[in-house]
C-alpha positions in Angstrom: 85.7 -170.3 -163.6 84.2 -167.1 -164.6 86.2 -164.8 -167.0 86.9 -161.3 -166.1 87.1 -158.5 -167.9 89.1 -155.9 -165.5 88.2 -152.0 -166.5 87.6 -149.3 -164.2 84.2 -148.7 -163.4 82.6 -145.7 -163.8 79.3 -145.1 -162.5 76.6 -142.1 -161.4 76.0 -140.8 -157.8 72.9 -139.5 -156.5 74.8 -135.5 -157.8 77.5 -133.9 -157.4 77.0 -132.3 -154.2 75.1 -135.4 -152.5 77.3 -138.4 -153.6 76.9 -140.9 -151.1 80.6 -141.5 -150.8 81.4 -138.0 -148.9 79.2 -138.8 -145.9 80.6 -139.5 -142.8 81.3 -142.7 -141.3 81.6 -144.0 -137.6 84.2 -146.3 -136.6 82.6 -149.4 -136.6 81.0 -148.9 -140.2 83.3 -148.1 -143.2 82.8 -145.3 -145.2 81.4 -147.0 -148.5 82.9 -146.4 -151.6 79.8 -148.4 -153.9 76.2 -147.9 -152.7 75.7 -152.0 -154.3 77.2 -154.9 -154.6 76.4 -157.4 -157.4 77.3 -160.7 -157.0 76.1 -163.0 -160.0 76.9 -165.9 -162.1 78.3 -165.1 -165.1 77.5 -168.3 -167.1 73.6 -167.4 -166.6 72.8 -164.1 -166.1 76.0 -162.5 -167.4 74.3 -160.6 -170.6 71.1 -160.5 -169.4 69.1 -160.1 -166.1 72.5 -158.8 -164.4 73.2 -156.2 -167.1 69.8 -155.0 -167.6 69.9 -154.7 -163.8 73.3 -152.5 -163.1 71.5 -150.8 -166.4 68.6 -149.8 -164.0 71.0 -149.1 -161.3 72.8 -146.3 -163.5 69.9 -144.6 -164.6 68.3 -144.2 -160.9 72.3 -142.7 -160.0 72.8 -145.6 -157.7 76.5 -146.6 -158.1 76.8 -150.6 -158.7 80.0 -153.1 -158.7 79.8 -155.9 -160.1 82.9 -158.0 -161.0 83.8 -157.8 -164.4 84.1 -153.9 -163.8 86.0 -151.8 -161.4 89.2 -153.8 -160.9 92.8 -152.7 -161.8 94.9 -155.0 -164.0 97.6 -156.5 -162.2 96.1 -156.7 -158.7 95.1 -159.7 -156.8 91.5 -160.0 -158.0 90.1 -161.9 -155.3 90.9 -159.5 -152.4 90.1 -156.5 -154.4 86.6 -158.5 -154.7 86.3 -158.8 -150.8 86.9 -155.7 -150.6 84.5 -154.2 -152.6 81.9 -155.9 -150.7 83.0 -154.2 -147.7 83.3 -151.3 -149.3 79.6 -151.4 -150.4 76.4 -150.3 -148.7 74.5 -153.3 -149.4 74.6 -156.5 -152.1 72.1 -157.8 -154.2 72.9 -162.1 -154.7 71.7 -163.0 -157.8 71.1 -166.7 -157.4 70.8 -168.7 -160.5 71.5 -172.6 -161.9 74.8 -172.2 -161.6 75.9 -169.8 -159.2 76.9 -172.4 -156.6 79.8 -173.8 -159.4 81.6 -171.1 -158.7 83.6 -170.4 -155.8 84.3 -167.4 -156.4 80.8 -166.7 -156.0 80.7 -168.7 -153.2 83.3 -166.8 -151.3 81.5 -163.6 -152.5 78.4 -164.8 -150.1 80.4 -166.1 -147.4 82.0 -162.4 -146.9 78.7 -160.5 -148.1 76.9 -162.0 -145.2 79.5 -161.9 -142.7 79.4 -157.9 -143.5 75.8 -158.1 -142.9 76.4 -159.7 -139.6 79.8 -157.3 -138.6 78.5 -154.2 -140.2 74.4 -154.7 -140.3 74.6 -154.3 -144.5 71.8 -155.5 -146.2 71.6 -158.3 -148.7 68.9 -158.7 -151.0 68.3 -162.4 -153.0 66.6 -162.9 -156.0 66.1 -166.4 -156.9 66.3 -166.4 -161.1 64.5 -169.3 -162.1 65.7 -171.6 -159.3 63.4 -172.9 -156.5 64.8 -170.8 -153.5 64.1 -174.1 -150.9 66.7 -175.8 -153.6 69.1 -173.1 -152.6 68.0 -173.7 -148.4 68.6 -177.7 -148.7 71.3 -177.5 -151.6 69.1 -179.4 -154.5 69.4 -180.0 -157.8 71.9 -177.8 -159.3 73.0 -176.3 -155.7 73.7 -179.8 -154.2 75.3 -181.2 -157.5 77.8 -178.3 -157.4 78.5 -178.9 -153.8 79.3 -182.2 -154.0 81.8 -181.5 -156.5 83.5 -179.2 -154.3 83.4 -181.6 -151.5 85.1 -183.6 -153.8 88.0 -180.8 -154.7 88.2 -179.9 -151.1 88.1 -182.8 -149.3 91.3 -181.4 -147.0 89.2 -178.5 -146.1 85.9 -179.5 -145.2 85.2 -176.5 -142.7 85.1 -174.5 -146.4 82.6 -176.7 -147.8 80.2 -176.2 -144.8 80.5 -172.5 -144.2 79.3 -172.4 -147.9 76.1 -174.4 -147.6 75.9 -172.2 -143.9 76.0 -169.2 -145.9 73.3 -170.8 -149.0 71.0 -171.8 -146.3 71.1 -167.7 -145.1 70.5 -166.2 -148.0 67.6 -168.1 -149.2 65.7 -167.3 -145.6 66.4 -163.7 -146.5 63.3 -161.9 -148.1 64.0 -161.3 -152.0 62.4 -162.2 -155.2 61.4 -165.2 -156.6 61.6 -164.7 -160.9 59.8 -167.1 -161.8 56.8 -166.5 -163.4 57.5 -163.0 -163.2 58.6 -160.7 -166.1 62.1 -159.5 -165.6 61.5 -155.8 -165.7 59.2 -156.1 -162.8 61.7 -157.8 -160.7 64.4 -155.3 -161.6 62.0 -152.5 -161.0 61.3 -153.8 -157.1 64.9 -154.5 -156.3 66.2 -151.4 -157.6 63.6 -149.6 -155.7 64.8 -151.8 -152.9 68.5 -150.4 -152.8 67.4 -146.9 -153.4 65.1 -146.9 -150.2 68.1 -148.7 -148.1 70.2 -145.7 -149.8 68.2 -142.9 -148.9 68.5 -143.8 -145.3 71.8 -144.1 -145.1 72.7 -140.7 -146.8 73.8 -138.0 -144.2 70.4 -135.3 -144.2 71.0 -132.2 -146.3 68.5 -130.3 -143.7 69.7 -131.0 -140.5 71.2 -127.7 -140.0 68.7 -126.1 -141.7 66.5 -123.9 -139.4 62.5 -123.5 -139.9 62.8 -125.6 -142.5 60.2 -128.3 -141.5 57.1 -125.8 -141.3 58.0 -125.0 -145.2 57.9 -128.8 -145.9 54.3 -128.6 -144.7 53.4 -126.5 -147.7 55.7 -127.7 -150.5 54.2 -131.2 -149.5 50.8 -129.9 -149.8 51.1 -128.5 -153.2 53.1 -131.6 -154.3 51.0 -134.3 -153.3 53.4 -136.9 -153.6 50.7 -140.3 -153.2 48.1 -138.0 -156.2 48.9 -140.2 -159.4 49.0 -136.8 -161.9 51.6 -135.0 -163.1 52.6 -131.9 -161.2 54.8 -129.1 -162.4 55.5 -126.9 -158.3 57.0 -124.0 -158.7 59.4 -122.3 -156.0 59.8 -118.4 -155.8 61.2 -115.7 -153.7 64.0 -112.7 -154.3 67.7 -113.4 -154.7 69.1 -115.2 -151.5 66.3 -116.2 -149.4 66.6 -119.9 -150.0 64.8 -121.4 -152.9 67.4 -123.7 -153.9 68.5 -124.9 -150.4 64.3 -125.8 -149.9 64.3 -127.3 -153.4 67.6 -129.9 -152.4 65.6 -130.6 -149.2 62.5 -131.5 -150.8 64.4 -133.4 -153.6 66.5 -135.7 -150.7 63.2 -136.5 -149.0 61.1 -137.8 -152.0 63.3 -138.9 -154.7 63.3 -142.6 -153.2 59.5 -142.7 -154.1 60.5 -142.1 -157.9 61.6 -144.5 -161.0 64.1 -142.1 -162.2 65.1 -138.4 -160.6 67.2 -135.4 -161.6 68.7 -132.2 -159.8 69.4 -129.9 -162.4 71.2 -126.8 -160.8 72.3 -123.5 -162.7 69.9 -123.5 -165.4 70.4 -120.2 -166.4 74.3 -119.8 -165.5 74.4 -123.1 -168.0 71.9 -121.7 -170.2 73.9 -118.4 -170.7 77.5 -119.9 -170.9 76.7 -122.9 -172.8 73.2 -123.2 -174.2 70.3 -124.8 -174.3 71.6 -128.1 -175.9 74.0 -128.2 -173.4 71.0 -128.2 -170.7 69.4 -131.2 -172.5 72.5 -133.3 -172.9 73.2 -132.6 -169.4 69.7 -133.9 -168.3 70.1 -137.0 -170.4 73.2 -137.6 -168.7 71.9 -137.9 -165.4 69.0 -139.9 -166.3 70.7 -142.1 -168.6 74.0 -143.9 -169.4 76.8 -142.7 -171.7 76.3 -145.8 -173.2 72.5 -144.7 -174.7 73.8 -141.3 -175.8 77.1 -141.6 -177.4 76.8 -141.3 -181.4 72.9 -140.7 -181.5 72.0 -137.9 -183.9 71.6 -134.5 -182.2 67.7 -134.6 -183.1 67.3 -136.7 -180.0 67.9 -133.6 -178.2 64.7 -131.4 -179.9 62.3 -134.8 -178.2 63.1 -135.0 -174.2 59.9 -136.2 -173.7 60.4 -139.2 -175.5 62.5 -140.4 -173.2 60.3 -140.3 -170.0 57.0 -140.1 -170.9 56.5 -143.5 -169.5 58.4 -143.0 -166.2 57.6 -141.8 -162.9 59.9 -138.8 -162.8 61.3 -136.6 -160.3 62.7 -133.4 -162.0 64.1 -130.2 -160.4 64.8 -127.3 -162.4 66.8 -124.8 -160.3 67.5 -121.0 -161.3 65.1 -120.9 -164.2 64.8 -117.5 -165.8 64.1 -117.9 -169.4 60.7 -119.3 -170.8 62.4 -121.1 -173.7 64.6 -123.2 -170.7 60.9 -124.5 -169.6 59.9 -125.4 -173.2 62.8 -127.1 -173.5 63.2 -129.2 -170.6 59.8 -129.6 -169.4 57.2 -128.3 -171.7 54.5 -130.3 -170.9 53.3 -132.8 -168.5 52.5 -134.9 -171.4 56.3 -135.7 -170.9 56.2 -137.2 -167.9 54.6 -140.7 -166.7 52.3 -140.4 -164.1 53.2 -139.3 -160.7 55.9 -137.2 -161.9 56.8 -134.3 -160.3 58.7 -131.1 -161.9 60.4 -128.3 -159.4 61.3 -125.1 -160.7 62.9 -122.6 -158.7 63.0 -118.9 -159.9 62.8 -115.4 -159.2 60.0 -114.3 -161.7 56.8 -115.8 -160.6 54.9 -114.7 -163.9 57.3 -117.2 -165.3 55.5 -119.8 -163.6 52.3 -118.5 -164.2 52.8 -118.0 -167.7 53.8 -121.9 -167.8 50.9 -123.4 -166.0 52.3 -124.7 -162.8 50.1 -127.0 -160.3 51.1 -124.3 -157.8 53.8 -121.8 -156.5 55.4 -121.9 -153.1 56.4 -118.2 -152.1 59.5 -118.5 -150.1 59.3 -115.6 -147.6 62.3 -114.1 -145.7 63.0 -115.6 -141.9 61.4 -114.1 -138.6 63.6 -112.1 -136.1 64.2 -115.5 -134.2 65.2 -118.0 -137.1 67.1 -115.0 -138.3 69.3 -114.9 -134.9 69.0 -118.9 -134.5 70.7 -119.4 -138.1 73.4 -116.3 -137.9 74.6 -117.8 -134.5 75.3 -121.3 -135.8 77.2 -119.5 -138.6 79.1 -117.5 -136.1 79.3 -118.9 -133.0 78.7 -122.9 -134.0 75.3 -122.7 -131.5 71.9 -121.8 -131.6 72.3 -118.4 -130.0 74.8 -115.8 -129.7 77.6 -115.6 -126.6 76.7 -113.1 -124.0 78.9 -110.4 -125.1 78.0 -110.5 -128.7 74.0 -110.7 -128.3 73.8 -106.7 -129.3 75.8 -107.1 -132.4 74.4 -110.1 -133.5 70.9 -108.2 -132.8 72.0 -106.1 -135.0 73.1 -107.8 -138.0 69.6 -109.6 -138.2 68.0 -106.1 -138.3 70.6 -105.9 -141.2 69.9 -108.7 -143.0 66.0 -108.4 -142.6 65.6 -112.2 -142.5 67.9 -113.0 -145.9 68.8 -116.3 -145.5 71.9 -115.6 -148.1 73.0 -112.2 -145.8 72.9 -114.0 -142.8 74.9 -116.8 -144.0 77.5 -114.7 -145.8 78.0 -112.3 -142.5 78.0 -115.0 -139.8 80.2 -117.0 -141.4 82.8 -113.8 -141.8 82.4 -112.8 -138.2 82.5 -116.2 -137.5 86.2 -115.8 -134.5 87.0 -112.5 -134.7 86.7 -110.2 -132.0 84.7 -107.6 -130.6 86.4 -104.8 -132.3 86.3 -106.2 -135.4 83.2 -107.1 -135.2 81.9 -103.3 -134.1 84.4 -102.2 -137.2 82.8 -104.5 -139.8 79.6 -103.4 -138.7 80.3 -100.0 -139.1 81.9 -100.4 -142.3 78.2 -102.4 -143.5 76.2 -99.1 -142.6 78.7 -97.4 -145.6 80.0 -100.5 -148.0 77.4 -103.1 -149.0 79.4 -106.6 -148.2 80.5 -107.7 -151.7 79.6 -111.5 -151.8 75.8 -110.9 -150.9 75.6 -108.3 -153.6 76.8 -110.4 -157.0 74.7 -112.9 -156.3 71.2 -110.5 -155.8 72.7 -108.4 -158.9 71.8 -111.7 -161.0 67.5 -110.8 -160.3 68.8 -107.4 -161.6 70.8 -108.1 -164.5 68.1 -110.1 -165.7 66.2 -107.0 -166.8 66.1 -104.9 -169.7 66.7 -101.4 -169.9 63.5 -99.6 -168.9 63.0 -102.1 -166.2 66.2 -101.3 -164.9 65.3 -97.8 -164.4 62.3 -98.6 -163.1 63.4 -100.6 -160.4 66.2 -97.9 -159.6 63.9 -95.1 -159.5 61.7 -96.9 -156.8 65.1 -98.5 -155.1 66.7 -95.5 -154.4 63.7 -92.8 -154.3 60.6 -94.6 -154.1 60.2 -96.7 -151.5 57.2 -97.0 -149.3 55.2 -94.7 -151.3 51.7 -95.7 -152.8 51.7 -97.7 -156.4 49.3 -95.0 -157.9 51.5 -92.0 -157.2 54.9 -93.8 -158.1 52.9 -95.6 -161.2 52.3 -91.8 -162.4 55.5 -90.3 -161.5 57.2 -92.9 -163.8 54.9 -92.9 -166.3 54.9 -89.1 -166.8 58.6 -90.0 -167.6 57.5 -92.2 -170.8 58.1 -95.0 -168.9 55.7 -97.8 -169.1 55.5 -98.5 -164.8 52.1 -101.0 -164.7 53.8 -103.6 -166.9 57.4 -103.1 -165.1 56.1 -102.5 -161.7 54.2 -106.4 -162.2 57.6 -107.8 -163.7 59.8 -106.6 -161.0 57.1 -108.0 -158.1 56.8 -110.9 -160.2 61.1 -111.5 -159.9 60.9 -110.1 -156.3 63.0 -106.9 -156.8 59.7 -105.5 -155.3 57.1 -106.3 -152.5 52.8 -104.7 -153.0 51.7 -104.6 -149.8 48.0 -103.2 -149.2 47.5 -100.7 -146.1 44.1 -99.8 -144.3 42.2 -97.4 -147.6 42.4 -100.4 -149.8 45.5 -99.0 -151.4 49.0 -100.7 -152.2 52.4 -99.4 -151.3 56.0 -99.9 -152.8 58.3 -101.6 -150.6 62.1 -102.6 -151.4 63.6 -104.8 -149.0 66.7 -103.1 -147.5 69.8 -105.0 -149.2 68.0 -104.9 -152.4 67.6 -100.9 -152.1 71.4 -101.0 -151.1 72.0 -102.8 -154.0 70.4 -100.1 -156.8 72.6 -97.1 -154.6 75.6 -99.3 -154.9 74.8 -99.8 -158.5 74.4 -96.1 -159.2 77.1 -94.9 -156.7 79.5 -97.5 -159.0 78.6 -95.1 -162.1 81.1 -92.7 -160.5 82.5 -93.7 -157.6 84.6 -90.9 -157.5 82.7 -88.0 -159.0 79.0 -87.3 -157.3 77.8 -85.3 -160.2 79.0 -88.7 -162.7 75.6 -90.5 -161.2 72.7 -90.9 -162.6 70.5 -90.3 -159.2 71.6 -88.1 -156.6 69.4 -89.1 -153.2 71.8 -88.3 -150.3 71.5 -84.7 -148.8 75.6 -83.7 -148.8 75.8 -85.2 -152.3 72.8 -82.8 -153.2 73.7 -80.2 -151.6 77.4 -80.3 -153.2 76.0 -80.8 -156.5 73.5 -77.8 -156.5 75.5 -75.4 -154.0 78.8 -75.3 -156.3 77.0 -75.8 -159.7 78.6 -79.1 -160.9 75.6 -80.8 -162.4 76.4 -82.7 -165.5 74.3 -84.7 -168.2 75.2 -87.8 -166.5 72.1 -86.9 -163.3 68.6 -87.9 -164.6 67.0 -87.7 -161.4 67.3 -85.8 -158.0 65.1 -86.5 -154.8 66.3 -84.4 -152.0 65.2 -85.5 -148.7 64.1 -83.4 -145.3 66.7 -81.3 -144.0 66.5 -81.2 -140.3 69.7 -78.7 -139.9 68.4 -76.0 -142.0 68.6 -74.3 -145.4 70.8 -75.5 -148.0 72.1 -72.8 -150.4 71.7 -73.6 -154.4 73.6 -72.0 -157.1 71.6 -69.8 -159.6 72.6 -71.9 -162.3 72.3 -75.3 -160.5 70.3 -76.9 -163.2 71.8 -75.2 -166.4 74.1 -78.1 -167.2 71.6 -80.8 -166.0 70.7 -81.5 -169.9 68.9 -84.8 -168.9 67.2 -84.1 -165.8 63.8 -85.8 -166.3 63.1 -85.9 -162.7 63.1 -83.3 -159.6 61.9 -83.8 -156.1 62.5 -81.5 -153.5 61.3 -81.6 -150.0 64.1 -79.7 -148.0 64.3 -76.0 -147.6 66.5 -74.4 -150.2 68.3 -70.8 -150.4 68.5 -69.0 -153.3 71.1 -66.0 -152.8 71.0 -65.0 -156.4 67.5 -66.4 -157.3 67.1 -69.4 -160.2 68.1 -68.6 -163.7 66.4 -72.4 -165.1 65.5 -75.6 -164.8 66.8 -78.4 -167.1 64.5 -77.9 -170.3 64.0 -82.2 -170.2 62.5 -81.8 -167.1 59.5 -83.6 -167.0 58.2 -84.4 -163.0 58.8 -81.3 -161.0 57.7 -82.3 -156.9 59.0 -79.8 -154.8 56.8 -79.0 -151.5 56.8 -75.5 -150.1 58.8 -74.0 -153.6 60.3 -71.1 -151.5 60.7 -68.4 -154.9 57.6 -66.0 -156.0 58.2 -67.0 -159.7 59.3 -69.6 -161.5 62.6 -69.4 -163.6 62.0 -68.3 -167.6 65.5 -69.0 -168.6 64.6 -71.5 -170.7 61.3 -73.5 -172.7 60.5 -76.8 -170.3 58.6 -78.3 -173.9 58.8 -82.0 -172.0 56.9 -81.2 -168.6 54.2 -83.7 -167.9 53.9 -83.0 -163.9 54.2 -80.1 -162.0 53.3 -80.2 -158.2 54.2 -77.3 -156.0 51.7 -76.9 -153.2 52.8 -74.5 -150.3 54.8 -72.2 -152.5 55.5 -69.0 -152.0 54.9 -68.4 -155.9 52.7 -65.0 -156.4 52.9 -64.5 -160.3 53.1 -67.3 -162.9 55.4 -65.3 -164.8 54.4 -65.4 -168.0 55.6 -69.7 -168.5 53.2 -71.1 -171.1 51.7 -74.2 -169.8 53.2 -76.8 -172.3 50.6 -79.4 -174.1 52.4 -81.9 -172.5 51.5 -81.0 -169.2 48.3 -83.2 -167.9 49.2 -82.9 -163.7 49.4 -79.5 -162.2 49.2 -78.7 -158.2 49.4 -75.0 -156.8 47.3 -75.8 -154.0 48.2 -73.7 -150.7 50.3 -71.3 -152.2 48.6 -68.5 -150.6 51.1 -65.5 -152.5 49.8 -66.5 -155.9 48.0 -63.6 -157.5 47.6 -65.4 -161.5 46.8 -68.2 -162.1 48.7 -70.1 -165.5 46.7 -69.9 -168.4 45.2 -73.3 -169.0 43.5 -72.5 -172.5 46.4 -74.4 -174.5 45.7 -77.4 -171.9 44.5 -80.2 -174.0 40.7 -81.5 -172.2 
């Protein structure tokens, strides 16, 4: 009788969000609680072929029994075996010299193959080193052991025959044969075996996905799954628009064609809260056992590639951000074996570049009709909206601009509330940027450093739409350095380059990203306009500059078109606007009491149409780089010295002006 050693098993699942055991069952067929059953004798392959096979199993996340693990002390050992079987997906019968002694192993068959008949469960042979016809007609060791138990049984002949019934099955069943065969190679097909049964059995991850199958046709094309290279794919797009939902799809479809596989989520949120070590012993965990870890020296760590440079490897890499999380978990494809596959999924595509990927895939935001077909299963459970909510829901996709995140997020809010709540949350959207969308696009922006930060806020809230050159020069006359930043924030997908008809390239923010940087600056101060750092909206503007609370905390002002007339301005408007590097002005203003200054750190000065005959001389603007005032009303110059810093200067149409600046002290 074969000795048991009872301890709770404790295996690896495909991850933690697509463990077999959570998918739904009908009810004819069991939910299963092990993906494979073993069924062995312990005598022969015990310490061996069985354990360098539930090894295997391990390491490719595929959750094994086998019977000297997973059962509780005290219980009845033999029903907890039966049902484990039933509790399994399929079983592998490992049929050796001696596996017919034990009837244990015997009954182990009888109710593994009367699952396959009740439940259609798959059974896989191998035949170690026996001769499977010997197992068919009971020979040699098979018939010895059954005489025996005709012997012992002799009362209860009907168990006798249903065990040579069930022999004769399994040996017609297709397995392996191990003879003449090296043992890793027979482990290697039958594990791939029970991870192909697996993978259809596992409830699709994209099911509910929508236009997700036309995106497949590209990430297969740069993947080229049946190519026997090594291929690092990169996956990029803005905060929210699906990279790692794509990357899960792409992983559940393929990872069956792979020796070992690995979805490694979070990298930076891991990277940030618990290092980089942490990253690698987390990887190692997945694609090893606790077992081959536990007590090694930490050095292991500094050598990943050591451990898979000779396996067939799918790896995916989601929310990478830093370059030092690439070198460290997949510097090279000299670490993988070949026909390995790395996914990383990020928001900065110069990351990618800067690594050498195969290719990128752009993820691009959804159409107007993906955008309604998702938000409707989200909030109405359907592929399109209820009669009396098609307007709304019209509306929130012009909202959400075809953000997979946003239309997730809101549909599943609005999700069985009413009309007026709906028209109220709505409303409320136009004036309070929904909360959950926002944290998780502030990560693309917190990810920058300081200049880029004010880079991306200056285009965000003032810029948008206009041409690269004239924004590029703007920002740069404010000793910014706006090529480099500019590339970084397309590269992370804060910002979009799109060429029009003359060959040139505009600026273009999509809309919850620009909601984001005027939330951002609007949280400065929330309660105190002149507290922010950019004023853009025409009452704060004009309540800032009509009763003369600037402060030191405003760097920049753009004040749009005014469509309901002047707006009256306070002589000393500017006075107390210390930091000021930026003014742009297109709406008519009224000066009552003319302009005593401008803020000396002035630097860009835009203002169409400059309604005064001279410009204020209240104080020395040393820092201007850019002045630009065509279609003023400006007749004398006033005596201003041009400043050496100036290089940009634009009086044209100003019709009144009778002297022109002296430009002798402009350096050539």
């Amino acid at each position: 009788m074969i000795r048991r050693n009872r301890r709770q098993d404790r295996s690896y699942g495909l991850g933690e969000e697509s463990s077999p055991s959570s998918s739904s069952a009908s009810s004819s067929t069991p939910t299963w609680k092990f993906d494979v059953f073993l069924s062995f004798a312990g005598k022969d392959v015990r310490l061996n072929f069985t354990d360098h096979l539930h090894h295997a199993f391990k390491r490719s996340g595929i959750r094994a029994f086998r019977d000297d693990e997973g059962l509780d002390r005290g219980e009845v050992i033999k029903q907890q075996l039966l049902q484990a079987i039933e509790d399994s997906l399929c079983a592998v019968v490992v049929l050796s010299e001696n596996y017919a002694n034990s009837t244990w192993c015997l009954d182990e068959l009888q109710e593994i193959l009367e699952c396959r008949k009740k439940f259609g469960r798959q059974v896989f042979p191998v035949f170690y080193d026996v001769d499977p016809s010997d197992v068919r007609h009971q020979r040699k060791s098979f018939g010895e052991a059954l005489a025996k138990h005709g012997k012992r049984f002799r009362k209860s002949k009907d168990k006798v025959e249903k065990w040579r019934y069930a022999l004769s099955q399994v040996s017609y069943l297709s397995g392996w044969d191990s003879r003449g065969r090296h043992e890793t190679e027979v482990i290697q097909k039958v594990v791939e075996a029970v991870r192909n049964n697996l993978c259809s059995k596992l409830p699709s991850y994209h099911d509910n996905l929508v236009g997700i199958d036309s995106r497949m046709v590209e990430i297969n094309s740069l993947l080229e799954i049946e190519v026997d290279d090594v291929r690092f794919v990169g996956i990029w797009g803005m905060g929210g628009i699906g990279k790692t939902t794509l990357a899960r799809v792409v992983f559940e479809r393929i990872f069956g064609q792979f020796e070992m596989f690995c979805f490694l989520a979070n990298v930076r949120e891991i990277s940030e809260r618990k290092g980089l070590d942490s990253l690698k012993s987390e990887l190692l965990l997945h694609l090893s056992t606790r077992e081959n870890i536990r007590g090694k020296h930490s050095c292991m760590f500094t050598h990943l590639g050591n451990h898979f440079r000779n396996k067939k490897l799918l790896l995916v890499l989601d929310d990478v951000n830093h370059a030092s999380q690439l070198e460290n978990l997949a510097e090279s494809p000299k670490w993988f074996g070949a026909g390995s596959r790395v996914i990383i999924t990020t928001r900065d595509s110069h990351l990618l570049k800067s690594h050498g990927v195969h290719g990128i895939y752009e993820v691009k935001t959804m159409g107007k009709d993906e955008s309604l077909q998702l938000f409707s299963r989200k909030a109405f459970k359907k592929n399109h909206p209820e009669d009396d909510y098609f307007v709304l829901s019209k509306f929130v996709v012009e909202y959400t601009t075809g953000l997979p995140l946003a239309l997730n997020v809101l549909g599943s809010f609005l999700c069985g509330r009413s009309l007026l709540e709906w028209e109220e949350t709505l409303e409320r959207m136009k004036q309070i940027p929904n909360d959950d969308i926002f944290q998780i696009l502030k990560v693309s922006y917190n990810g920058l450093n300081d200049e880029e930060k004010t880079i991306f806020l200056d285009i965000a809230c003032f810029f948008n739409g206009w041409k690269r050159n004239e924004v590029t020069q703007i920002l740069k006359s404010c000793d910014l350095h706006p090529t480099i930043g500019i590339n970084i924030l397309i590269e992370r997908a804060l910002l979009i380059e799109k060429k029009i008809l003359n060959g040139e390239t505009i600026l273009e923010v999509h809309d919850l990203f620009q909601e984001l940087a005027r939330s951002i600056v609007f949280q400065e101060s929330p309660g105190q306009v002149h507290g922010r750092s950019r004023l853009w909206n025409l009452e704060d503007v004009s309540e800032v500059l009509k009763n003369d609370e600037g402060s030191g905390a405003i760097q920049a002002i753009a004040l749009p078109y005014n469509l309901d007339g002047e707006i009256e301005v306070h002589q000393e408007a500017f006075s107390k606007m210390c930091n000021l590097r930026l003014l742009i002005i297109s709406s008519e203003l009224k000066f009552p009491r003319g302009l005593k200054c401008f803020s000396s750190a002035l630097k860009v000065i835009r203002w169409r149409s400059y309604p005064l005959e001279t410009l204020p001389i209240g104080n020395q603007m040393d820092k201007l780089v850019d002045i630009q005032i065509p279609f003023s009303k400006i007749k004398l110059w006033n005596g201003m010295q041009l400043m050496k810093t100036l290089k940009f200067i634009d009086l044209s149409n100003s019709k009144d002006l009778v002297e022109t600046p002296d430009f002798s002290e402009i350096p050539i």
